[in-house]
C-alpha positions in Angstrom: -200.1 155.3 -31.1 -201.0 157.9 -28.7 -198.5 160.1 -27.0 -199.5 158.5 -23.8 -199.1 154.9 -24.8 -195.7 154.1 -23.7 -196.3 155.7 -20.1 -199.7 153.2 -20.2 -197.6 150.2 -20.1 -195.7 150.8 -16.9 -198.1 152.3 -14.3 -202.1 152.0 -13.9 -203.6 155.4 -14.6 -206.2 157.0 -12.1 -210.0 157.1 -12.2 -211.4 160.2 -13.9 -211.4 162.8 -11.2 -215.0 163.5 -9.4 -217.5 165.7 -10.6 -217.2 169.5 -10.0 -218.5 170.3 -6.6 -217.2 167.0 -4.6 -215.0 168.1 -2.0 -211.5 166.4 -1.5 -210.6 164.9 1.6 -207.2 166.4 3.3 -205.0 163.2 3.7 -203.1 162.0 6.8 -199.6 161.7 7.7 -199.6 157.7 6.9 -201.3 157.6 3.6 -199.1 161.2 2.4 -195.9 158.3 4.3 -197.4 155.5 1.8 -197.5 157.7 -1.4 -193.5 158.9 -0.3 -192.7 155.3 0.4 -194.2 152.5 -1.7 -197.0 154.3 -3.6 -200.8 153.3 -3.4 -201.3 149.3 -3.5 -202.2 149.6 -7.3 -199.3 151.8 -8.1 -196.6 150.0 -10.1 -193.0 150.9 -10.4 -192.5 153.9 -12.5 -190.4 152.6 -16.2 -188.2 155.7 -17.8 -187.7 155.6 -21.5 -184.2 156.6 -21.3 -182.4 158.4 -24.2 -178.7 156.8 -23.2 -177.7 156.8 -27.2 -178.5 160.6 -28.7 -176.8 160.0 -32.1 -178.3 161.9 -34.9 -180.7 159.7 -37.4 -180.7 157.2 -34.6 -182.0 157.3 -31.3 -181.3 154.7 -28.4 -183.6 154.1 -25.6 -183.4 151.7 -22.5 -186.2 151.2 -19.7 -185.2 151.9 -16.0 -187.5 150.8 -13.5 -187.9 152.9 -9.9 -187.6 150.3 -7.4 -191.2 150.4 -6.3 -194.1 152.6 -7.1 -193.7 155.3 -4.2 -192.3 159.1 -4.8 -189.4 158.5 -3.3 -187.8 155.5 -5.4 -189.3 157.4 -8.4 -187.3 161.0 -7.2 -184.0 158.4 -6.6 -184.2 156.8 -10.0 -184.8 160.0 -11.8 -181.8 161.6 -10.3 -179.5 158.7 -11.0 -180.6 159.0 -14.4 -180.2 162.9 -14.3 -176.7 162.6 -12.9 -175.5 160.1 -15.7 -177.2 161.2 -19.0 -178.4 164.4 -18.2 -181.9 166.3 -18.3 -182.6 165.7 -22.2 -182.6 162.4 -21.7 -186.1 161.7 -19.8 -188.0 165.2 -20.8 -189.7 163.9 -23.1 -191.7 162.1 -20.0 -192.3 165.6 -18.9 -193.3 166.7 -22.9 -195.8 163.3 -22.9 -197.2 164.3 -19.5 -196.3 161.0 -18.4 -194.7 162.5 -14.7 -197.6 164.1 -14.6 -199.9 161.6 -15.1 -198.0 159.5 -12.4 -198.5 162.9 -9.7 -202.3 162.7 -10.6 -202.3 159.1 -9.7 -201.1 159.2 -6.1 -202.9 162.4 -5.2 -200.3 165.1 -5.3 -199.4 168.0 -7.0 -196.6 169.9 -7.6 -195.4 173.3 -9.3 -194.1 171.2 -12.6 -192.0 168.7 -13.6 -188.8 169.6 -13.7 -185.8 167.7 -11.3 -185.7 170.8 -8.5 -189.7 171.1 -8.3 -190.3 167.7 -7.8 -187.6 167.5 -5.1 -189.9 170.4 -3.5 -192.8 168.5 -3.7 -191.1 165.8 -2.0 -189.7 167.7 1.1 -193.0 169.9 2.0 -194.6 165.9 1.6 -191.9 164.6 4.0 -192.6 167.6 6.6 -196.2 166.3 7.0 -195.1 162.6 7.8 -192.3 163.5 10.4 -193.5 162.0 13.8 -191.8 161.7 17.3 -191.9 157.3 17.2 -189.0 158.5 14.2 -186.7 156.9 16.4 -188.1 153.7 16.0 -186.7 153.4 12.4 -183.0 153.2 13.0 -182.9 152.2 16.6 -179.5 149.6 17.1 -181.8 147.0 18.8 -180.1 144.2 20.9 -182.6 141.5 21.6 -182.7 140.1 25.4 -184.2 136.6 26.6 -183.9 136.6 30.0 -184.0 133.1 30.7 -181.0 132.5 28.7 -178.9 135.3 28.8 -176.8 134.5 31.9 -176.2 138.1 33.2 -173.3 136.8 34.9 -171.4 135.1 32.2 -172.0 138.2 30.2 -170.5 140.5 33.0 -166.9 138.7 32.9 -167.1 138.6 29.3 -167.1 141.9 29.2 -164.4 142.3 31.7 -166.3 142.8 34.3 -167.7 141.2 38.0 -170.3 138.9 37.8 -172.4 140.3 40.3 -175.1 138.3 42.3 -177.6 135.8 41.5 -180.4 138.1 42.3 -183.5 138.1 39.9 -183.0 139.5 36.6 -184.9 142.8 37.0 -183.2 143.2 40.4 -179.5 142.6 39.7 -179.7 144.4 36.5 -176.6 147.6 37.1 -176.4 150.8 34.9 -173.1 149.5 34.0 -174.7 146.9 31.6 -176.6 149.4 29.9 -173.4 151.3 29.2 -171.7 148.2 28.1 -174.6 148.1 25.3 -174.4 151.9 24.7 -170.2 151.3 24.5 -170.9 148.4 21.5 -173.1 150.8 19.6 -177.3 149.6 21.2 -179.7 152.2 21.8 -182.3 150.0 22.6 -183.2 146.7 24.3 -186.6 144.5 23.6 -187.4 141.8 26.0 -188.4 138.6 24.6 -190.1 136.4 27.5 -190.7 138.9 30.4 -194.4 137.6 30.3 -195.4 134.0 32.7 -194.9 130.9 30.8 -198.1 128.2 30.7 -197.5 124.5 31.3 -200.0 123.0 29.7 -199.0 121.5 26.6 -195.6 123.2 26.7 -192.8 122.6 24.0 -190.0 120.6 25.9 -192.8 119.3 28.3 -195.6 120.2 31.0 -193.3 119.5 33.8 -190.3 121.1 32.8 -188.6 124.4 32.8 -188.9 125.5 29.5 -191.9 126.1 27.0 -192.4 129.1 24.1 -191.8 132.7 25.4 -194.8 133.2 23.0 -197.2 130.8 24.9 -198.2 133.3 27.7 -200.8 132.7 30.7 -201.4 136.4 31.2 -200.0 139.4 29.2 -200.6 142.0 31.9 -198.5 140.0 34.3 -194.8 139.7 34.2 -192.4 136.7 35.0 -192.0 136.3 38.9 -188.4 135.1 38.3 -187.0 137.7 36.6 -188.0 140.2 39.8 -191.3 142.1 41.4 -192.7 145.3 38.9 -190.9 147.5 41.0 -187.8 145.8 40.1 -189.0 146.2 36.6 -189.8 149.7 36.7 -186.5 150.6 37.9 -184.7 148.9 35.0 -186.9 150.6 32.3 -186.0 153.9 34.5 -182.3 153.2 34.6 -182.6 152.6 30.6 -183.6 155.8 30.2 -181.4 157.7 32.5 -178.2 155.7 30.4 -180.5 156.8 27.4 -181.5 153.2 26.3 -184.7 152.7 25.3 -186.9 149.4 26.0 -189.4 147.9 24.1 -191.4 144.4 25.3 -193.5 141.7 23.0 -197.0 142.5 22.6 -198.9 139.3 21.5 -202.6 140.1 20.8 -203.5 137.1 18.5 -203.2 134.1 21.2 -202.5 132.6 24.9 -201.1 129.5 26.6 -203.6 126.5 26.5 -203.8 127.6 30.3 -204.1 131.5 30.4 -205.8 133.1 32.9 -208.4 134.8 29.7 -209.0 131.3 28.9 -210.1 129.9 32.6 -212.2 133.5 33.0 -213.5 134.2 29.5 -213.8 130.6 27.3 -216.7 132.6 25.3 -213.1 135.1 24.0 -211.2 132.4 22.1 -212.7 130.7 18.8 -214.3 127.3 19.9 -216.7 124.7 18.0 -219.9 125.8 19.1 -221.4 122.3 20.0 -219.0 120.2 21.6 -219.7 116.6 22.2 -218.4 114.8 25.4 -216.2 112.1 25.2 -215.5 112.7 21.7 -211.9 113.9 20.5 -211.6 117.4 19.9 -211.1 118.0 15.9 -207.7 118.3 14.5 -206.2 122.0 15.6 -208.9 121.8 18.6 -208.3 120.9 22.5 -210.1 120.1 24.7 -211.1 122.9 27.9 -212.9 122.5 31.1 -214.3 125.6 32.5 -214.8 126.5 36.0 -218.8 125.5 35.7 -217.5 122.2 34.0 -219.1 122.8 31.0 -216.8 121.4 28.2 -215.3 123.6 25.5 -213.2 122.9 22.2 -211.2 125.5 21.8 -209.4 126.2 18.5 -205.5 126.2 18.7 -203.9 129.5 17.1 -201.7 129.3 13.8 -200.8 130.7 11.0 -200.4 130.7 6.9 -197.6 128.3 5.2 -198.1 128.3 1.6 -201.6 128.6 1.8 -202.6 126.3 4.4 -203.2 127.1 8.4 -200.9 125.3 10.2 -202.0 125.0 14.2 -199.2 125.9 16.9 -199.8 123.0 19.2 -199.2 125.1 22.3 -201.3 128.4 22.1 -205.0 128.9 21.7 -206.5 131.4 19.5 -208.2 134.7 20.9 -211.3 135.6 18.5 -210.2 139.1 17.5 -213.5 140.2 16.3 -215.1 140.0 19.5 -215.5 143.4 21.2 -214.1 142.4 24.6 -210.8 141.0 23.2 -210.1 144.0 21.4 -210.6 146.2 24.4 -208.2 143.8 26.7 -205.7 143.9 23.6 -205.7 147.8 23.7 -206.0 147.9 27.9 -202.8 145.6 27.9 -201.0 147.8 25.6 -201.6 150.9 27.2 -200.9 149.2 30.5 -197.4 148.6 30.5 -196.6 151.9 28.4 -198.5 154.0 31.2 -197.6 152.2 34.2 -194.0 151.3 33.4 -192.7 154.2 31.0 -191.7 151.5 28.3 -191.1 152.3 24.6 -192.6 150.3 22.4 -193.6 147.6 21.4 -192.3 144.3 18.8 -195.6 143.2 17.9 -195.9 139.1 17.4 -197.1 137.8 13.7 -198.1 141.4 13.5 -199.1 140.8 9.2 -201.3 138.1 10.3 -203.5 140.4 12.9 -204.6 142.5 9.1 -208.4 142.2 8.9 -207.8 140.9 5.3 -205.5 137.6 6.8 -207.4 136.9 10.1 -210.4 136.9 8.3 -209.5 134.0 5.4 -207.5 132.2 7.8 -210.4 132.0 10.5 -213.5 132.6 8.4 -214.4 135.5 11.0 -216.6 138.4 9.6 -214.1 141.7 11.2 -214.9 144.9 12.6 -213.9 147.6 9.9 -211.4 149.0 11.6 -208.1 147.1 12.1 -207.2 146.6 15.7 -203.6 147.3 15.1 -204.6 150.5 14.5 -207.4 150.5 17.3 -204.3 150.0 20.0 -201.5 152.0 18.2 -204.2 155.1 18.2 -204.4 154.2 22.1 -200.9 154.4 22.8 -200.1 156.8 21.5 -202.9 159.1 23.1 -200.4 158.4 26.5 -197.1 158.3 24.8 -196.9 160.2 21.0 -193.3 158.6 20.6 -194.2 155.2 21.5 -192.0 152.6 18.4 -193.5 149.8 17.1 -191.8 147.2 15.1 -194.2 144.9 13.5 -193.0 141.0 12.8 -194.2 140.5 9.2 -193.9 138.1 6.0 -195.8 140.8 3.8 -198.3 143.4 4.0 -195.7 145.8 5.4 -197.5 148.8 4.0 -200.5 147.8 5.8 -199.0 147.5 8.6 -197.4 151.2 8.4 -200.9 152.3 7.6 -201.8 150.8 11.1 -199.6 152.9 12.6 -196.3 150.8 12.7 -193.1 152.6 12.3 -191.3 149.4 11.2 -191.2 145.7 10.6 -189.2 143.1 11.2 -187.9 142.1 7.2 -187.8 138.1 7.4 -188.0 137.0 3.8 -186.0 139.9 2.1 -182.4 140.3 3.5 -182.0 137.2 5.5 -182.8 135.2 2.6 -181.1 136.8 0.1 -178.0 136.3 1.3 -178.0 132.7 2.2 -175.9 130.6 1.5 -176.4 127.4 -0.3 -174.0 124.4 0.3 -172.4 123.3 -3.1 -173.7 126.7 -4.8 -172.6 128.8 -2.7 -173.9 132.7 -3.1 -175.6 134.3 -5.5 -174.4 137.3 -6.3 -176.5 139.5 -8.2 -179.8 138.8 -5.6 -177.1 139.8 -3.2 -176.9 142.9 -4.8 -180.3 143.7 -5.5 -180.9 143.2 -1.5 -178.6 146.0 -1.1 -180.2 148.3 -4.0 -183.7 147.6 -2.1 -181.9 148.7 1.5 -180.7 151.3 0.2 -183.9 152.4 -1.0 -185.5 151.4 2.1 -183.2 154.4 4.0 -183.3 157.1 1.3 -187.5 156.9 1.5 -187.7 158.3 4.8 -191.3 157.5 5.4 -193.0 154.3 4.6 -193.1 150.7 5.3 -189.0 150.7 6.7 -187.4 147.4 7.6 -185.0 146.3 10.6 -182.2 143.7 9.1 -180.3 141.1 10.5 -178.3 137.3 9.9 -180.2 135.8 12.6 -183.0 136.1 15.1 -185.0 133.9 18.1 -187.1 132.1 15.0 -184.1 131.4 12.4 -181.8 128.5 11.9 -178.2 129.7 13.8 -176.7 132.2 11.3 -173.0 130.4 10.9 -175.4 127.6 9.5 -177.1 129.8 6.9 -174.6 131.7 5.8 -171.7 129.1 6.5 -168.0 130.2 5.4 -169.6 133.3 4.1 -171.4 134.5 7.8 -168.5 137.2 9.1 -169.0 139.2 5.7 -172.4 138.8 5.7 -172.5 140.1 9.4 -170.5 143.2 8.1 -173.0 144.5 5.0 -175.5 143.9 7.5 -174.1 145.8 10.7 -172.8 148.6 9.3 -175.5 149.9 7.1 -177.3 152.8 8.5 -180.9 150.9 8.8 -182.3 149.8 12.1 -180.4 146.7 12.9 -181.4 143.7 15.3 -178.8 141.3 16.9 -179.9 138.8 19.2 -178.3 137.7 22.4 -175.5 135.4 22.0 -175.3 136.1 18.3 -171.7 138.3 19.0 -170.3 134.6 19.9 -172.5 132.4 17.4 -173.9 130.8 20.5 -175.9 128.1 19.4 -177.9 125.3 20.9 -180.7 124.4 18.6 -183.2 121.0 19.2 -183.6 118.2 16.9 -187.6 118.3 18.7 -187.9 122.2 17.9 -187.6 124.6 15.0 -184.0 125.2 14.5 -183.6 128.1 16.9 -180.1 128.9 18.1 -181.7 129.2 21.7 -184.5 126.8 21.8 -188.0 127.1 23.7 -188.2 122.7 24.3 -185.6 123.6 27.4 -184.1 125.8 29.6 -180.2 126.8 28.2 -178.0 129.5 29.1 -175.8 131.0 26.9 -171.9 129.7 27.6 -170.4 133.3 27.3 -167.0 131.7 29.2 -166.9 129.6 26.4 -166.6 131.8 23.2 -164.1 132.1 20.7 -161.3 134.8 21.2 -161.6 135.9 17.7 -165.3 135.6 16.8 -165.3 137.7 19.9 -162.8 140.0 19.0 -164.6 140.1 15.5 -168.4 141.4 16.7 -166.6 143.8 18.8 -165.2 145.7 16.1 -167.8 145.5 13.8 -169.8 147.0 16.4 -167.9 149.7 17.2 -166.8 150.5 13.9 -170.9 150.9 12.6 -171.3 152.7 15.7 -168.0 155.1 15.3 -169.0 155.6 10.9 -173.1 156.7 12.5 -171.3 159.5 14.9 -168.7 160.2 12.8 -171.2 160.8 9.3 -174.3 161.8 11.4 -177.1 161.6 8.8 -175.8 158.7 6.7 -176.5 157.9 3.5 -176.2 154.9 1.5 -175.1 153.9 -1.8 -175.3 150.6 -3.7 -172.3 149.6 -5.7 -172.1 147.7 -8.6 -169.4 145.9 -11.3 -171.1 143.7 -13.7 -167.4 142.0 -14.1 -166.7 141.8 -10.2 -168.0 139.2 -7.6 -167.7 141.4 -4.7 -170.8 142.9 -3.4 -171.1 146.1 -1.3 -171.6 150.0 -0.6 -170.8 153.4 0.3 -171.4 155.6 3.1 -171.8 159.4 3.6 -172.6 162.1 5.5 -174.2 165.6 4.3 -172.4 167.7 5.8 -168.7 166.0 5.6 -166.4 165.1 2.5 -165.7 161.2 4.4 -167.0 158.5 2.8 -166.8 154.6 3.7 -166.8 151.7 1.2 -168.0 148.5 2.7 -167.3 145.8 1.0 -167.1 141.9 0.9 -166.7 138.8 -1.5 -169.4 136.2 -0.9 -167.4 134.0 -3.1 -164.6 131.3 -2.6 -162.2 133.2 -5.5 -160.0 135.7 -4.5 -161.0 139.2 -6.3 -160.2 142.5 -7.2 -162.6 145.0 -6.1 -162.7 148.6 -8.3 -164.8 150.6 -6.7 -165.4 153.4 -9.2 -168.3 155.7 -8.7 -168.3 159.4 -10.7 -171.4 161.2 -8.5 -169.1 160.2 -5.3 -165.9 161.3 -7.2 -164.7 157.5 -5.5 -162.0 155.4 -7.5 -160.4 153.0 -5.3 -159.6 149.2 -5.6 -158.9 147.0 -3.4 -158.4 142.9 -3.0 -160.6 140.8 -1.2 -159.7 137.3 -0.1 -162.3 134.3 -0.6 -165.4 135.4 1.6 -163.4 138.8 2.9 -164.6 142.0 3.7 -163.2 145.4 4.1 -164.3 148.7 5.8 -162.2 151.4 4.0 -162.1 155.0 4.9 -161.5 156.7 1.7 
């Protein structure tokens, strides 16, 4: 067996190196990000051969696996292991020239392998990647639909006057944004600022309702929520209360009655010979345009398991065609310039990837990715300008676009569910945290915003059931970007039998019943959002810590600071037994237990 054999088995080693006299090409700040955060698509997670048993004649070894294949989760892992069994128990990766071999294979190179020189590697790498959008990773978002929030009812809520009925935009007071600011929010994205199309609306064409999503003209903005100049001074209040505000950006479709769609048929994917009187085919409608010649236009969708599914309400923009991509860029760069905003929350943002749109549509792409094309734009006019990408996968594509963040749906929200009559499962609880934690040490890299609920999930007291208020808790307090959605801080929910189960839906028009909360869920959000906002000023640069007992059923972690002795333990039991949580962790010099009642939680100051 050769020396390197055992290394062999747990990551994919690099191509021989080029010929003398080939030149290598400096990298950039996103791909030096990628190596840092998840490592290069091939890269797999790094496996130490750790010596945990050094009795003489015998020699015990046990594999630990880096949480992905990036620098970062390697450096993390490696000092775990460091801290517990010392420095003899992985040099012989360092003898075998396995670390090594894993620093050729992403590109870098450091002064050796030893524990201090690859932390050095790491920090002049992490110099390169820092960025003004930075921001954009740990911003406390709070999510704002406009058509439901009911700014009055959310006034007296909060203790406050109702104000007028004036437009949104227009009646909109500093005072709200200090509200926010009081519970913790440093930034506010605007879900359906944009006009609304009729045709072939959910909840009907004659109604007052219809997807947020299913726009007539994204370089327009609502007339009922107030004029631009009503909108411009909002944004500018935001920033003089120093809340930041980021809108929707939705390059991949329109309403079935956009204003692209009357002027420019020839932009959205169509059947090229349509035949009159004839039904359009299945994920097709029909379109008229102003010369009457007769168009079937493809409706927009997206990937389930393999299979496009058509969203009955939107029609698909061909983004391969040169023109679209130069509206999508001219549109992002409009409201940036023009209005001072943010950012951006960019819709299905994973299926916009050259590699998706491509095998979903069966459209030959442009090379470059247009994500990429309009984040390069915007940030020509505005170098700190967030964007939070909505993704199923493909985050690190995404971040290689230029995306600071994504919106996680399938990783947190799902692994804490719970499942009537099987309640939680612990240990995938557990591993979420582990994978947020590592998430917030990498500090560059495909990041991800978490949350209970959102505009597109089922109402989180029904996912998470008797289990929700400890589940809010892990989630609110940790020191990752966080998302809470309006009405959420009273589990306001509405959802339609004739919609996906939203907790606001977009089949009709609802306002959220603030007068009608409960005095204790109330009284609950409240202090879990000030006490995550008090631990953040109070630590300053957090740090996180996953903590484990194999014989426990409470999940949870800790939280420091680097330059205070203060630590937090938050905790919870997402079981229906009462338990006994010992929290005992040596590198954190922490010993403390504690009981937790069926589906409690605890925020201890120890």
């Amino acid at each position: 067996m050769s020396k390197n054999s055992f290394f062999e088995n747990f990551l994919v080693l690099p191509p021989k190196p080029p010929s003398k006299g080939g030149r290598s090409r400096q990298m950039n700040s996103n791909e030096i990000a990628q190596i840092l955060g998840s490592g290069k698509s091939e890269t797999q997670p790094f496996g130490f051969r750790v010596l945990v048993d050094p009795t003489e004649g015998f020699e015990r070894y046990e594999t630990v696996w880096a949480e992905n294949g990036g620098l970062r989760a390697f450096l993390r892992k490696l000092e775990e292991i460091v801290a517990h069994y010392g420095w003899g128990a992985v040099k012989h990766h360092n003898h075998n020239n396995d670390f090594a071999s894993y620093f050729t294979h992403l590109g870098v190179q450091s002064q050796g392998s030893a524990l201090h020189q690859i932390q050095a590697l790491v920090r002049n790498l992490e110099t390169q990647t820092q960025g003004p959008s930075r921001w954009a990773r740990t911003a406390n978002v709070y999510q704002i639909f406009p058509r439901a929030f009911n700014l009055s009812g959310w006034r007296e809520f909060h203790d406050r006057p109702p104000g007028t009925a004036k437009p949104f935009f227009e009646e909109w007071a500093a005072e709200d944004f200090e509200t926010l600011n009081d519970l913790g929010f440093d930034t506010v994205w605007l879900m359906g600022t944009f006009p609304i199309g009729k045709r072939g609306a959910k909840g009907g064409e004659t109604g007052n309702a219809g997807s947020p999503y299913a726009t007539t003209d994204h370089q327009a903005l609502e007339l009922s929520l107030g004029t631009e100049a009503d909108f411009k001074r909002f944004v500018d209040m935001a920033h003089e209360c120093g809340v930041r505000v980021i809108l929707d950006i939705i390059p991949n479709h329109t309403s079935l009655d956009s204003r692209l769609l009357r002027e420019h048929p020839e932009w959205f994917l169509h059947h090229t010979n349509p035949v009159a009187g004839e039904t359009a085919p299945f994920g097709s409608f029909e379109h008229i345009d102003g010369e009457g010649k007769l168009w079937w236009i493809r409706l927009a969708g997206c990937e389930y398991y393999g299979k496009l599914t058509p969203w009955w309400d939107v029609a698909q923009l061909n983004l391969a065609h040169p023109a679209v991509r130069e509206y999508v860029v001219t549109t992002a760069c409009r409201w940036i310039r023009d209005f001072g905003i943010d950012g951006y929350r960019i819709d299905m943002a994973y299926q916009l990837l050259n590699s998706y749109y491509s095998r979903n549509w069966k459209v030959q792409m442009p090379e470059r990715e247009l994500l990429e094309q309009m984040i390069t734009a915007v940030r020509e006019l505005r170098p700190d300008a967030g964007f939070f990408g909505e993704a199923y996968g493909r985050e690190e594509d995404l971040f290689l676009c230029g995306c600071d963040t994504t919106l996680q749906k399938c990783t947190w929200l799902d692994g804490l569910r719970w499942h009537q009559g099987r309640g939680c499962n612990v240990e995938r609880i557990r591993k979420e945290i582990r994978n947020a934690a590592t998430i917030h040490a990498q500090t560059d890299g495909p990041g991800g915003y978490i949350f209970v609920g959102n505009h597109d999930e089922m109402p989180h007291t029904e996912a998470y059931g008797p289990w929700t208020r400890g589940c809010a808790v892990l989630t609110i307090c940790q020191p990752n970007g966080l998302l809470i959605f309006n009405g959420q801080e009273i589990e306001f929910s509405q959802q339609s039998k004739d919609d996906w189960p939203k907790p606001i839906p977009f089949t009709r028009p609802v306002k959220i019943d603030w007068a009608g909360a409960d005095p204790e869920t109330a009284r609950f959000y409240r202090w879990v959002f000030r006490t995550s906002k008090s631990i953040r000023e109070e630590l300053g640069d957090v740090q996180m810590h996953p903590l484990e007992d194999l014989n426990g059923n409470w999940v949870g972690y800790a939280l420091t600071g680097k330059d205070t002795t203060t630590r937090y333990l938050v905790i919870a039991n997402p079981t229906d037994r009462a338990t006994m949580a010992h929290v005992y962790h040596t590198d954190l010099g922490i010993n403390h237990s504690t009981p937790l009642m069926p589906y409690g939680y605890k925020v201890v100051r120890v």
